[in-house]
C-alpha positions in Angstrom: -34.3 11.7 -2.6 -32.0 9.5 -0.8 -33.2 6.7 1.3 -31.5 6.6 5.1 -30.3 3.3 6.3 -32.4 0.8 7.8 -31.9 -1.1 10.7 -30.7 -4.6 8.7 -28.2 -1.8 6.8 -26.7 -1.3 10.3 -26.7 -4.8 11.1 -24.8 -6.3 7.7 -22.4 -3.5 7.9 -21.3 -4.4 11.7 -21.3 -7.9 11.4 -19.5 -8.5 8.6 -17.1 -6.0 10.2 -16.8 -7.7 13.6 -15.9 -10.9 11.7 -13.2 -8.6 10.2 -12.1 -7.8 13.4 -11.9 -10.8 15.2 -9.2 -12.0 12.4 -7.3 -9.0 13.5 -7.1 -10.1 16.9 -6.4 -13.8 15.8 -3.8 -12.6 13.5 -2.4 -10.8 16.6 -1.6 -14.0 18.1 1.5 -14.7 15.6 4.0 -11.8 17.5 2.4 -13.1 20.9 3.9 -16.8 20.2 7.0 -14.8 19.2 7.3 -12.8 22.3 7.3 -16.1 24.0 9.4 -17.8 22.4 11.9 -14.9 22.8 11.0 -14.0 26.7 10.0 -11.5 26.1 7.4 -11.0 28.9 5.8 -7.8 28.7 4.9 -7.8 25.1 4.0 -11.2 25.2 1.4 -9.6 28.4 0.4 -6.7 25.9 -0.2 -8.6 23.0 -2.9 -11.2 24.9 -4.3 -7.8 26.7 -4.5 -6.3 23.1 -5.9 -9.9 21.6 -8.7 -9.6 24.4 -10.0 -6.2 23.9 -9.9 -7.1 20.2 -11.7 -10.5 20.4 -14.3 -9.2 22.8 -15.3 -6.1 21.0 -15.6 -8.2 17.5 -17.7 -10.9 19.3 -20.0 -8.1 20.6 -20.3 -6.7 17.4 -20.9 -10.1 15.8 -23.4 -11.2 18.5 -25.8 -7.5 18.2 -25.9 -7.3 14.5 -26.0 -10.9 13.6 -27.7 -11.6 10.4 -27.5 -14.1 7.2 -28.2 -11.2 4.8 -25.2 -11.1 2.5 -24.0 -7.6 1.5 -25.2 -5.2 -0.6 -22.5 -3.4 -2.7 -23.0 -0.3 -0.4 -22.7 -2.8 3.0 -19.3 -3.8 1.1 -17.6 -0.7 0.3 -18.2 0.2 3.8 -16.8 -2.5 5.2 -13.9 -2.4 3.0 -13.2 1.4 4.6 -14.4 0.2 7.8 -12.0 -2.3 8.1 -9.2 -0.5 7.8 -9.9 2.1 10.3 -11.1 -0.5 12.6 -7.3 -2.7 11.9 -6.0 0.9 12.3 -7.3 1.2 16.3 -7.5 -2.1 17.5 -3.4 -2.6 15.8 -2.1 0.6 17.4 -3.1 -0.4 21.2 0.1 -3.7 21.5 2.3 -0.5 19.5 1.3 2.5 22.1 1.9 -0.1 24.7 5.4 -0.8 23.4 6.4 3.1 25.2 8.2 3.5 21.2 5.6 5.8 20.3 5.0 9.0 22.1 1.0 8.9 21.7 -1.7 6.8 20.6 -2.1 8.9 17.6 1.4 8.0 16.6 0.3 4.2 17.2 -2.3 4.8 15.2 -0.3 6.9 12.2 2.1 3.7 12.5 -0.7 1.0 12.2 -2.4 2.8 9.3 1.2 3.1 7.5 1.6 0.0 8.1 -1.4 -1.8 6.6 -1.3 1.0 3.9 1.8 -0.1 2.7 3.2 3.2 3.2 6.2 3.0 5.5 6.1 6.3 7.1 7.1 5.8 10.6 7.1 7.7 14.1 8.2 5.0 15.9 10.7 6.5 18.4 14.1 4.4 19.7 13.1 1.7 16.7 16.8 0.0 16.9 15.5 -1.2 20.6 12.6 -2.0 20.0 11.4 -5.9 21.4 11.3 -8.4 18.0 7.3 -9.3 18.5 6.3 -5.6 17.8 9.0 -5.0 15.9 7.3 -8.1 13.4 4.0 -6.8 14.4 4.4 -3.7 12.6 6.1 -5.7 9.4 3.2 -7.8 10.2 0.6 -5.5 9.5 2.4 -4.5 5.9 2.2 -7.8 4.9 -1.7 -8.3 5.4 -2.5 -4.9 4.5 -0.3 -5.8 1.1 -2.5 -8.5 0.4 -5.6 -6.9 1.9 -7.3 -7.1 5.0 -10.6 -8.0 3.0 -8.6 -10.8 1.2 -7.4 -12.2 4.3 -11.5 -11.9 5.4 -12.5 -13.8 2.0 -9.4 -16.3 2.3 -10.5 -17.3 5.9 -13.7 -16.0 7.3 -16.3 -15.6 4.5 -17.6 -17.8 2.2 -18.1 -17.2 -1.5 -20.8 -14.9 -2.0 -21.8 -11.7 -4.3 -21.4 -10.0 -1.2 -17.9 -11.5 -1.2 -16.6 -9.8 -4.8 -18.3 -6.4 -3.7 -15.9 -6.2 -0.3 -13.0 -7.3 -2.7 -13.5 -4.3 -5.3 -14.3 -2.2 -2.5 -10.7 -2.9 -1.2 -9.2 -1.6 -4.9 -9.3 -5.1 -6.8 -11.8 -5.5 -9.6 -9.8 -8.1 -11.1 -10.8 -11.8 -10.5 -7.6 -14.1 -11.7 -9.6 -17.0 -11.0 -13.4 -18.0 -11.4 -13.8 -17.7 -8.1 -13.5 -14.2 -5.7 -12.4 -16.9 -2.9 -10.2 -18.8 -5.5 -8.5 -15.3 -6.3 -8.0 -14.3 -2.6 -6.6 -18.3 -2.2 -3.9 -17.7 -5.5 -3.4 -14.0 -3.9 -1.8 -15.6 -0.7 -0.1 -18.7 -2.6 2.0 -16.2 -4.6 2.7 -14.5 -1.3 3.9 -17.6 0.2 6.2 -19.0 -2.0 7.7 -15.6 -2.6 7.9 -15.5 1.2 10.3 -18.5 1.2 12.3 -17.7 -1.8 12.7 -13.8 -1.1 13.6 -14.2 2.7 16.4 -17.0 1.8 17.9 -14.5 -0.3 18.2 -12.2 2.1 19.4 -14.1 5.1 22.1 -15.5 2.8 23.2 -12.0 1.9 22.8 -10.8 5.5 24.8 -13.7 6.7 27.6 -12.8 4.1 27.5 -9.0 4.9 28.0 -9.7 8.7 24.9 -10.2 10.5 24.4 -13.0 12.8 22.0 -15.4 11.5 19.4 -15.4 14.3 19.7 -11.5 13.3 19.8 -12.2 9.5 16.7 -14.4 9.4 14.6 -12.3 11.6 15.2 -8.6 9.8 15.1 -10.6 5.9 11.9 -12.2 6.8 10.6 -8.3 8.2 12.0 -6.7 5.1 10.7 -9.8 2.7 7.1 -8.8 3.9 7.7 -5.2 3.4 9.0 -5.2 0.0 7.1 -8.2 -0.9 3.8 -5.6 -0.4 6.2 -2.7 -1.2 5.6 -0.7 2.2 8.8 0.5 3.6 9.5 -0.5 7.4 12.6 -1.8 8.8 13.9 -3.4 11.8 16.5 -0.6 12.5 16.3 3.3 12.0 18.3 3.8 9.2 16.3 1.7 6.7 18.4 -0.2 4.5 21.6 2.0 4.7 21.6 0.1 8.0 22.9 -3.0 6.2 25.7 -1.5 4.0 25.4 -4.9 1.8 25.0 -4.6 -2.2 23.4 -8.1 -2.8 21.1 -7.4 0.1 19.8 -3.7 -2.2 19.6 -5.8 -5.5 17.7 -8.5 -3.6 14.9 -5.7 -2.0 15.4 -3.6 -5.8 13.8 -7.0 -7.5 11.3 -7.5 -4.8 9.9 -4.3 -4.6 9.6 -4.6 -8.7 7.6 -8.2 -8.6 5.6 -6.8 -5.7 4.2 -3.8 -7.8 3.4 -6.5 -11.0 -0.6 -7.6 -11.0 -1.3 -10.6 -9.3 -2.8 -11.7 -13.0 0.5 -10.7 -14.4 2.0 -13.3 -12.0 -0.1 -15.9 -13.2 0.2 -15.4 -16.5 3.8 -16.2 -16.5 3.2 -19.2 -13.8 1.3 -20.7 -15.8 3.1 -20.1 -19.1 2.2 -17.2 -20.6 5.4 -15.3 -21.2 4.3 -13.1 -23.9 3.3 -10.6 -21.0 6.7 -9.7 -20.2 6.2 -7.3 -23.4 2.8 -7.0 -24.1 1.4 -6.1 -21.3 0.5 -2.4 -21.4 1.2 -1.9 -17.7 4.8 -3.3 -18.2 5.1 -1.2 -21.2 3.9 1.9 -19.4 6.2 0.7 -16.3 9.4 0.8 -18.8 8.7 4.0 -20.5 7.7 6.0 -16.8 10.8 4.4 -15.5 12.6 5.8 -17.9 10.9 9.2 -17.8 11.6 10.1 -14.1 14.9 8.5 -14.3 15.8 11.4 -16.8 14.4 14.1 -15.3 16.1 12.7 -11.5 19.7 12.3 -13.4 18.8 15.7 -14.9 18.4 17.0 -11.5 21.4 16.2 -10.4 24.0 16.9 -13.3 26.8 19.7 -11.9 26.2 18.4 -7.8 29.2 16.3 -8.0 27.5 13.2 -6.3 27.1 9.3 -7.1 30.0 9.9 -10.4 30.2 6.2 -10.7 27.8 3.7 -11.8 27.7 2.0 -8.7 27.3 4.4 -6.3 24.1 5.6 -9.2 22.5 2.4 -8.9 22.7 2.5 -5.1 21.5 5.8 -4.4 19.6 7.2 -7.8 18.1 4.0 -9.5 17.3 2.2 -6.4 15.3 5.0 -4.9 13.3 5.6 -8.2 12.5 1.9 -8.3 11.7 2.0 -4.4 10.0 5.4 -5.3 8.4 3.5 -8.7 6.9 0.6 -6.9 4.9 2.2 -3.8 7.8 0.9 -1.7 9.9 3.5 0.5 13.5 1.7 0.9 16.0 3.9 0.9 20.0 3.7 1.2 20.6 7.7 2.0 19.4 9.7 5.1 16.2 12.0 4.6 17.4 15.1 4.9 19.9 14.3 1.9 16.8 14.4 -0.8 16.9 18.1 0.3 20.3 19.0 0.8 22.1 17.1 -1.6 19.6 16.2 -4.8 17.8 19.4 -5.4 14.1 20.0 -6.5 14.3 18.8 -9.8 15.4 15.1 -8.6 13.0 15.6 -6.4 10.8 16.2 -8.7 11.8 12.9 -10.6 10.8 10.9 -7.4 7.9 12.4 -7.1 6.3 12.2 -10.0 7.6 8.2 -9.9 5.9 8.2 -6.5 3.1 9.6 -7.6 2.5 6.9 -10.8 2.7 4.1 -8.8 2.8 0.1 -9.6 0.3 -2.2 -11.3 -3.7 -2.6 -10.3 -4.7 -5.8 -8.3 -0.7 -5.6 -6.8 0.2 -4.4 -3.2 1.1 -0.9 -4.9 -0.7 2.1 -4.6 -0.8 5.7 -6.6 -2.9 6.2 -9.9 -1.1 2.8 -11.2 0.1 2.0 -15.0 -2.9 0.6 -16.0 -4.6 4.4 -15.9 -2.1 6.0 -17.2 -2.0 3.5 -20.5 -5.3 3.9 -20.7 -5.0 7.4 -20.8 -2.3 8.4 -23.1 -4.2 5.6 -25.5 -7.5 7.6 -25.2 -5.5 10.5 -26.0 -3.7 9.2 -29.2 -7.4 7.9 -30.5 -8.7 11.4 -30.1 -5.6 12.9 -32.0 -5.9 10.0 -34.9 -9.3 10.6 -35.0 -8.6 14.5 -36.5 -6.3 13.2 -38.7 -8.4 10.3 -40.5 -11.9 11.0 -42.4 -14.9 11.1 -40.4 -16.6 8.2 -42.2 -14.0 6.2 -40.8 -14.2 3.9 -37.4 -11.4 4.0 -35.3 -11.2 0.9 -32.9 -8.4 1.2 -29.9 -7.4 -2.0 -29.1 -5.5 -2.6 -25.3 -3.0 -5.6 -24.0 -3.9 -6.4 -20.6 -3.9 -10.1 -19.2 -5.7 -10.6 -23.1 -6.9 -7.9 -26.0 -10.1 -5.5 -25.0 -11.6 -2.5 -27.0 -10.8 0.8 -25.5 -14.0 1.8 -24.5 -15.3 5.5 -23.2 -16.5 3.5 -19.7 -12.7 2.4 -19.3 -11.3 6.3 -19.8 -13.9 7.3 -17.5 -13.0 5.5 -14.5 -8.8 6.1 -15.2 -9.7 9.9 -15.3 -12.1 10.0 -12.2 -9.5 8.3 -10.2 -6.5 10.3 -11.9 -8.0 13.4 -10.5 -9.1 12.2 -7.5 -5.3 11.3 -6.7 -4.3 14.7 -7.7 -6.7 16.6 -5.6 -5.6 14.2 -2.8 -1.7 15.4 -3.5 -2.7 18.8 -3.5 -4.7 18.6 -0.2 -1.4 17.0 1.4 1.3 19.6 -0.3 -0.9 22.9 0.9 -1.4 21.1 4.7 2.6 20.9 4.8 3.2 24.1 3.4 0.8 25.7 5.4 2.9 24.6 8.8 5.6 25.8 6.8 7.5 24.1 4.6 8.5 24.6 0.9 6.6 23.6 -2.6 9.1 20.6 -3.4 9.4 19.6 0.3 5.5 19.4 1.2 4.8 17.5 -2.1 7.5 15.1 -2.0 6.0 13.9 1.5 2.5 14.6 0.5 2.7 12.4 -2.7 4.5 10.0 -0.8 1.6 9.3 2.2 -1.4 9.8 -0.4 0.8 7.2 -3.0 1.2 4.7 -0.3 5.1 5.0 -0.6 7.3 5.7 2.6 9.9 7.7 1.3 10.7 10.8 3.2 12.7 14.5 2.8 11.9 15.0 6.9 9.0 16.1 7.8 7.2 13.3 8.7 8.7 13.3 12.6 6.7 12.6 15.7 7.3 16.1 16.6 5.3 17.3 13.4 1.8 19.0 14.4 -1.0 16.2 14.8 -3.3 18.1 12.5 -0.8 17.1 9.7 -0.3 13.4 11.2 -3.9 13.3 11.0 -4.0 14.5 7.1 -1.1 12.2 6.0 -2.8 9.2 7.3 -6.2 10.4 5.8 -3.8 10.3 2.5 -2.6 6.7 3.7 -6.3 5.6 3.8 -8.0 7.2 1.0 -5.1 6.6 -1.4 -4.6 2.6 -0.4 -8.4 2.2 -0.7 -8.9 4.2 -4.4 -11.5 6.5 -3.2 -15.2 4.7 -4.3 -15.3 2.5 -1.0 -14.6 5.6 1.1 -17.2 7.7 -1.1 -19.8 4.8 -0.3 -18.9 5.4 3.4 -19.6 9.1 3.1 -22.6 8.8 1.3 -24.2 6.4 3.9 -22.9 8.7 6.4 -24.6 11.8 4.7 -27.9 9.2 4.3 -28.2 8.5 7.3 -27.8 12.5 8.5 -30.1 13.6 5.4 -31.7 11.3 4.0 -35.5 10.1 3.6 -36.8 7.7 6.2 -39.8 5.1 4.9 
């Protein structure tokens, strides 16, 4: 029989949230110092109204449940699942103020897209849209990139068990440092220094393709943070056919790419250790996927009679399977042109690319490289295994970060999550076609919200029906979060409904 929550259950849960959500509003006041800067006075009125309402709830929450208990791993898997719903709400109020959305439920689709990392927007009029929520909503990619928990552990929580539990509830269960804190620290330095580098780049290449440089600097340093954490947004409507600029798509093609490596992968090779580049079973995996979907997309479109030269194949097929690849969402074509120009067999290229995803402990989402290495290598010990003599011991050795034994526990936890993403990408396909739309249509958007990736063939609209904005950004959360956190939630949820009180 199941115990129901206590009172000091209650208590942990809320006020380690509230803290959560008082760096929200905090964090809010970075597009309110932009909207003065740029005078731009009814934002700037918005974001303090939104920065209030934020500050004051996560005070109140702080001040009722205060406690020095530190978490239990089922107080930190739901927080981590919490939190994201509560960024979700308390973000979307300075967007649904903005007039760009036509509900709060679109605010809210936008904020969890945004902090998923997926990049599928609703955001009506976006090319007029003020700079402070236009960099509110980039904003919001970057920390949910990172993650909202490793913000929390980087600024508002000490180092405690309590600490690691919230950061593996929040899909990382890799420490690259000693220390949880020290991980969440390194997390953010590599974020920063990529920040500077990428966002150069870009402004130089803007600058050159046209764009004015108060212009230049303002979208590279919007699209830096989005490809960085490979979501998807963009200043303007069009994406990144907006810019018309070659540099600029090689630029975003190579940060999308180091955005979906692991964070341990990064260090690694910071600090020396350059034998990853082609050891590493998730790069391996990464090269032989890549080149996988890449057949079966050029496949797909063989006799159209489009992208002929190897330019015009880099900008339109390659580019979107990487963008595709990586979790990202960029795209250089409209749509609609997935569907009336590639067919369902590129489609289907895309999608399973989308549906793979980018490296663990990265800012990618999907079933990840790690899972499906560990997979096929499960599988080719079980077929060695008929093929040897049974007094013989098979050992399965793995390349990740350093050498470990394949172990049952390891195939376990890649399966359980490998089927929960496809049940998730099922749920998602049969909601679109059930308002409607065809096989390779609903799946392509379905994979897309549940992988975290942005790319779109049109449906996702703000005049599609809200039960289906309400699935995809189910998708956005349960597929950014890997599931266990939200499984804690339900099961304290079903505890406290059914479950024994002492």
């Amino acid at each position: 029989m199941i115990l129901a929550p206590v009172l000091d259950d209650y208590k942990i849960t809320g006020y380690y949230l509230g803290k959560i959500i008082i760096g929200i509003a905090l964090l809010m006041a970075i597009p309110f110092i932009i909207a003065v800067l740029h005078n731009e006075i009814e934002p700037a009125v918005n974001f303090l109204l939104s920065i209030s309402i934020a500050l004051l709830l996560g005070l109140v929450i702080t001040a009722v449940c205060h406690t020095k208990k530190d978490l239990a791993t089922k107080h930190a898997m739901s927080v981590a699942a919490l939190s994201w719903l509560a960024a979700m709400f308390i973000s979307a109020i300075p967007l649904v103020f903005s007039g760009h959305f036509a509900s709060y439920l679109d605010a809210c689709f936008e904020a969890m897209s945004g902090y998923a990392t997926t990049g599928l927007s609703l955001a009506v009029d976006l090319d007029h849209m003020a700079g402070s929520y236009n960099f509110w909503r980039h904003l919001t990619m970057f920390i949910g990139g990172q993650g909202i928990v490793v913000i929390a552990l980087t600024f508002l929580f000490k180092g405690t068990a309590g600490a690691f539990r919230m950061y593996v509830g929040e899909a990382r269960d890799e420490k690259i440092l000693p220390n949880v804190i020290e991980t969440a620290r390194f997390i953010w330095l590599v974020s920063m220094i990529y920040l500077v580098i990428g966002s150069a780049a870009l402004s130089i290449s803007a600058i050159n393709g046209g764009l004015k440089p108060a212009k230049a600097v303002f979208d590279s340093v919007c699209i830096f943070m989005a490809a960085w954490d490979t979501g998807g947004f963009t200043p303007q409507s069009q994406n990144i056919l907006f810019y018309h600029n070659f540099p600029f798509e090689i630029i975003t093609a190579s940060l999308m790419f180091l955005g979906a490596v692991n964070f341990a992968f990064h260090y690694a090779v910071w600090t020396g250790n350059r034998r990853e580049l082609y050891r590493n079973i998730e790069i391996v995996t990464l090269f032989i996927t890549m080149i996988a979907t890449l057949s079966v997309t050029a496949w797909g479109l063989v006799g159209r009679g489009i992208y002929a030269d190897a330019v015009p194949f880099f900008r339109k097929v390659f580019y979107h399977l990487i963008s595709g690849h990586t979790g990202t969402g960029y795209s250089t074509i409209y749509a609609r042109q997935f569907v009336n120009e590639w067919g369902p067999l590129a489609m289907l290229g895309i999608t399973i690319a989308m549906a793979i995803g980018g490296s663990v402990c990265s800012t990618t989402g999907a079933i990840k490289l790690l899972r499906i290495g560990v997979i096929y290598k499960a599988l080719r010990q079980d077929i060695k295994k008929l093929l040897i003599p049974e007094s013989a011991i098979l050992i399965q050795k793995i390349h990740h970060i350093k050498d470990f034994m394949l172990e049952d526990r390891h195939v376990r936890v890649a399966a359980i999550i490998l089927i929960s993403y496809i049940n998730l990408y099922l749920l998602g396909t049969i909601a679109g076609m059930l308002y409607g739309h065809p096989l390779e249509n609903a799946l392509f958007e379905s994979v897309s919200a549940a992988a975290n990736v942005g790319l779109s063939c049109g449906i996702t609209s703000p005049s599609m029906p809200a039960a289906l904005k309400v699935v995809y950004m189910l998708q956005m959360w349960a597929g950014r979060l890997e599931f266990i956190a939200i499984f804690t939630l339900g099961g304290m949820v079903l505890a406290a409904l059914k479950g024994r009180r002492e």
